[in-house]
N, C-alpha and C positions, 0 to 999 in steps of 0.2 A: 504494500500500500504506500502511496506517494502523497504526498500532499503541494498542488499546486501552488506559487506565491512567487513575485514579484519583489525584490529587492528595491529597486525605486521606489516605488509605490509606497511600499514599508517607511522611507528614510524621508518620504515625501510628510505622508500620514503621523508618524512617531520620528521624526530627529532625534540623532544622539545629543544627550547635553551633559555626559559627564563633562567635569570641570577639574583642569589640571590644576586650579588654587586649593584644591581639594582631593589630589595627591592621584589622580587620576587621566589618563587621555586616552583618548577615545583614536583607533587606528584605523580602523573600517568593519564593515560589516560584508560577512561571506554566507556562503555557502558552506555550511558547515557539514564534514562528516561524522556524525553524532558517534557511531562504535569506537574510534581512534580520538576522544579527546581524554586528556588525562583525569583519572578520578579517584586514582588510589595513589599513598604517596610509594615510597621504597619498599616500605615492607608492608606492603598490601593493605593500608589503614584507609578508610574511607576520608575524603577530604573536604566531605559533608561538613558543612559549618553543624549544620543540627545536630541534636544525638539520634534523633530519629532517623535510621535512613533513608525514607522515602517519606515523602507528603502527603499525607493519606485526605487528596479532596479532588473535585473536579476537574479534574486539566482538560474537559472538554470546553470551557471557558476559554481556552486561548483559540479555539478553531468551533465552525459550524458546518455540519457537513459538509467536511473537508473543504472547506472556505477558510482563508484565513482573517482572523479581527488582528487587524496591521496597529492597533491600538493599544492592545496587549504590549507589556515588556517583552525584552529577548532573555536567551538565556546570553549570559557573558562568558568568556574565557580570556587566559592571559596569557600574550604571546611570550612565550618563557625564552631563555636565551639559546637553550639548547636545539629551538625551532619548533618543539613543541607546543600544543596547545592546552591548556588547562582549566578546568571547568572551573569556573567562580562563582560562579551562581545560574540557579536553572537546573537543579539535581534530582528535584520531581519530574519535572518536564522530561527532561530526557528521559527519566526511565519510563516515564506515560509514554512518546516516542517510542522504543524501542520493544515495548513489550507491544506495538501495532506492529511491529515491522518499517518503521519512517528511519532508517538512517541518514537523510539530508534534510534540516534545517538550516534559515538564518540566524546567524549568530554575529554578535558584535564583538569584537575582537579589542582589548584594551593593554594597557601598561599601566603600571603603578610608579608614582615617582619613588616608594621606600616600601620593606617590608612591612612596616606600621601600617601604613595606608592600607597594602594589601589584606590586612590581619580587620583593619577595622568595615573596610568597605563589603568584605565577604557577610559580615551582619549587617549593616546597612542594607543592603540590596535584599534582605528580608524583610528588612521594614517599608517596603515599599507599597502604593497605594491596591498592587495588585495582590500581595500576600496579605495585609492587613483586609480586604475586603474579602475575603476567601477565609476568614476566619482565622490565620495562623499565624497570628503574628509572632516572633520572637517570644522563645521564653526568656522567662532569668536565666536557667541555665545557659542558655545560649549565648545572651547579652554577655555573662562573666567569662564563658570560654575565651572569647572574644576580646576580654580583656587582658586575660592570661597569656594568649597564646602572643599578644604584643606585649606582654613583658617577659616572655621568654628569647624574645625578638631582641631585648634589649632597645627598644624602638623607643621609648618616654622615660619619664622617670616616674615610677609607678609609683615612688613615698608618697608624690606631692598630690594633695587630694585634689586640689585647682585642676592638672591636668588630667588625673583619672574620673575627673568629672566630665571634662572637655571630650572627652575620647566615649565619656558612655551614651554624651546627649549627641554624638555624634552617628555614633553605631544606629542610636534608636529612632532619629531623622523627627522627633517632634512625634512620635508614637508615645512617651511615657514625659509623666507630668517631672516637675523638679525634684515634689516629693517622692515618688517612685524614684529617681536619680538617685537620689540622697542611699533610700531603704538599700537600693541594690550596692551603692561605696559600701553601706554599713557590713552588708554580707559578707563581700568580698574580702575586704579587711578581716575578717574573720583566720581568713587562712593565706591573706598576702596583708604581712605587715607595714607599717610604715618604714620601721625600724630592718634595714636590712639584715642585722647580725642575729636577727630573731624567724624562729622558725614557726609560725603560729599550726594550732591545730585544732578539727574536728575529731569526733569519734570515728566518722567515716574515716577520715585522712590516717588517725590512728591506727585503727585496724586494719587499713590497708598495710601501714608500717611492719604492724604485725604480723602481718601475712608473710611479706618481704623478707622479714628478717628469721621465719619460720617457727613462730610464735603462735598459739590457739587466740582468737579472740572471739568476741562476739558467740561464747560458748564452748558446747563439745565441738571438735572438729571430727568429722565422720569419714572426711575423704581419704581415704586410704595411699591416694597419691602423694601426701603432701606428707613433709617429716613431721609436723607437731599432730598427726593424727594420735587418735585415743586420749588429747590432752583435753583442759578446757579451759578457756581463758577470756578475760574480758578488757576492755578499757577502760577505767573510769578517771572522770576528774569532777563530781562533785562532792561536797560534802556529806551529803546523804546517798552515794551510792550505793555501798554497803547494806546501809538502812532499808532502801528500796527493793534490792536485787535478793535481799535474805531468802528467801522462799526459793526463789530461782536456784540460788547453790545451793542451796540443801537438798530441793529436786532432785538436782545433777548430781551430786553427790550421790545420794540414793539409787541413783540409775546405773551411774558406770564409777563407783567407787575410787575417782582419781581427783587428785586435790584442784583446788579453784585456782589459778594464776591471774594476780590483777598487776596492770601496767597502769600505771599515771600518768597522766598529763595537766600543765595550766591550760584552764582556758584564755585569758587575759594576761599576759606575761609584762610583766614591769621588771627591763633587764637587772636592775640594781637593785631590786628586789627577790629576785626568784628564788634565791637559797630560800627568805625567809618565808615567801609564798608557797614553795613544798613541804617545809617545816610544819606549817599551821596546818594545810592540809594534811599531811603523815599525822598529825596526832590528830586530828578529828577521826580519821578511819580508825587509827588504832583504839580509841575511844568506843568507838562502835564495834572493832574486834572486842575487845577486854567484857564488853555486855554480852559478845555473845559468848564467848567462853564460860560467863558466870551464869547464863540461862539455859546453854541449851546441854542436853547429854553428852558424855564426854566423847563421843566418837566423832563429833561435828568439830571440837574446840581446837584443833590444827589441820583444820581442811582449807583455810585460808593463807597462802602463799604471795605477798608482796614482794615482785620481783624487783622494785625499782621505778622511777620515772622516765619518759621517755625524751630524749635531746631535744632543747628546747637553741641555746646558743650557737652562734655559724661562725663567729668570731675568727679568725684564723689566728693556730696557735705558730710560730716559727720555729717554737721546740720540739715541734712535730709533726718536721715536714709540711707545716703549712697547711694543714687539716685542720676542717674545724674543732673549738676545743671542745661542744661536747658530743657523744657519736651515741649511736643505737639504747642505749639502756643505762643511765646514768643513779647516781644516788642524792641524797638532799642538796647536796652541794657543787654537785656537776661530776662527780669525777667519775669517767666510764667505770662501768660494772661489765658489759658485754658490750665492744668494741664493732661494731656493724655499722655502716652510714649507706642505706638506700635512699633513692630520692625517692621526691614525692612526686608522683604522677598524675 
């Protein structure tokens, strides 16, 4: 199946008007052959801005029996230097395309003046009038990726909240209000600091950690592939975790008769603080250990295994090779206990 159209026509109807003030130019529009544009990166990862891989809504909206509405967006790609072409947005589209059997479309062909640009425009061109009226606009999720992935680019300076503000009303084209701006900084901040010598964390980010470093978390591990199988283990970093989760270890306990392993973290790290912000915490849990020792039968009162905090500081130490000073499992006061630094992904 072909679908008839008319390049002029198109450029007549919808002009380009990416704007290179705005890190973008606009090279021409082709004939595109849809199966040969690039869409995974080196090692096969989809280069889907979304997490979602396909857009699950109408794409018979860009065409009418097999007529084309020249008013519709294109999909974009970017002329890479190697000569290839690569899909920047339009990742619905084409797989709607493809799964008819259409491997030639128009497509508009662009350059980015930086990688930043390239990082922020791949969200942007989600927030466009034609995805936001089709119901899909940008998630959070997406908006942050989006953030992240230009400050892995080194492309801004992610501390300064001015420009990671700049960068997100940017990506979202006048789709979210200031206060939405603001909520989504707060998020993010969550798990990319101001402070760069700090490594902020979630429970998800944790447990990831944990995994990484071949640690149970988030319970019993049941997969037999994995070295911490038959363990069970958690994250915590409130004060009433212990308090909360009591029922749960004792569960598991009862179940598969192997001791609890808990890893810490702060949530809120204040570097010239932190000893003493693990300190207060450590004796709040062990607070809550000592009540359960004195309540419950004695078979429970050493099922709780505090292995330590997890690396919180990025500081580079000189005395050691220039590694950060604290690595995978540390104790009140930073000094490794189990010596592992995975990243965070």
């Amino acid at each position: 199946m072909q679908i008839q159209y008319n390049i002029q026509q198109s450029l007549k109807v919808n002009p380009p008007t990416y704007n290179l003030e705005e890190g973008i130019e606009f090279i021409e529009r082709i004939h595109g052959h849809l199966p040969s544009l690039i869409k995974v990166d080196s090692s096969g990862n989809s280069l889907n801005p979304r997490f979602k891989e396909v857009d699950k809504y109408d794409h018979d909206g860009l065409t009418f029996h097999n007529k084309v509405l020249y008013d519709k967006e294109l999909m974009v790609v970017e002329q890479r230097k190697d000569g290839e072409l690569e899909l920047i947005s339009g990742f619905g589209r084409c797989f709607y395309f493809s799964e008819r059997d259409i491997d030639t479309f128009m497509i508009d062909v662009v350059k980015f003046t930086s990688p930043h640009y390239k990082h922020l425009h791949k969200i942007r061109f989600n927030a466009s009038p034609d995805h936001v009226s089709k119901g899909i606009p940008n998630t959070e999720a997406t908006i942050l990726k989006g953030l992240s992935d230009a400050k892995k680019a080194n492309s801004f300076n992610h501390e300064d909240d001015k420009e990671c503000m700049r960068d997100l009303r940017f990506m979202t084209n006048g789709s979210k209000s200031e206060e939405q701006l603001k909520k989504l900084l707060r998020k993010w901040r969550k798990t990319n600091s101001k402070d760069a010598t700090v490594r902020p964390l979630t429970t998800p980010v944790a447990n990831s950690l944990n995994k990484k470093m071949e640690f149970p978390s988030g319970g019993y591990v049941a997969d037999a592939s994995l070295t911490s199988y038959g363990r069970i283990g958690f994250c915590i970093s409130r004060k009433d975790d212990i308090d909360i989760k009591m029922r749960t270890f004792i569960d598991l306990y009862d179940k598969w008769k192997v001791p609890i392993e808990l890893y810490g973290f702060i949530q809120h790290v204040v570097p010239k603080n932190l000893a003493n912000q693990r300190y207060e915490m450590l004796e709040t849990w062990k607070e809550s250990i000592i009540w359960w020792q004195k309540k419950l039968p004695d078979e429970y009162k050493d099922i709780l295994l505090f292995k330590g905090f997890h690396a919180h500081l990025r500081t580079s130490n000189p005395a050691d090779g220039g590694k950060p000073t604290e690595r995978g499992i540390v104790d009140v006061n930073g000094k490794i206990i189990i010596d592992l630094d995975p990243p965070i992904s």
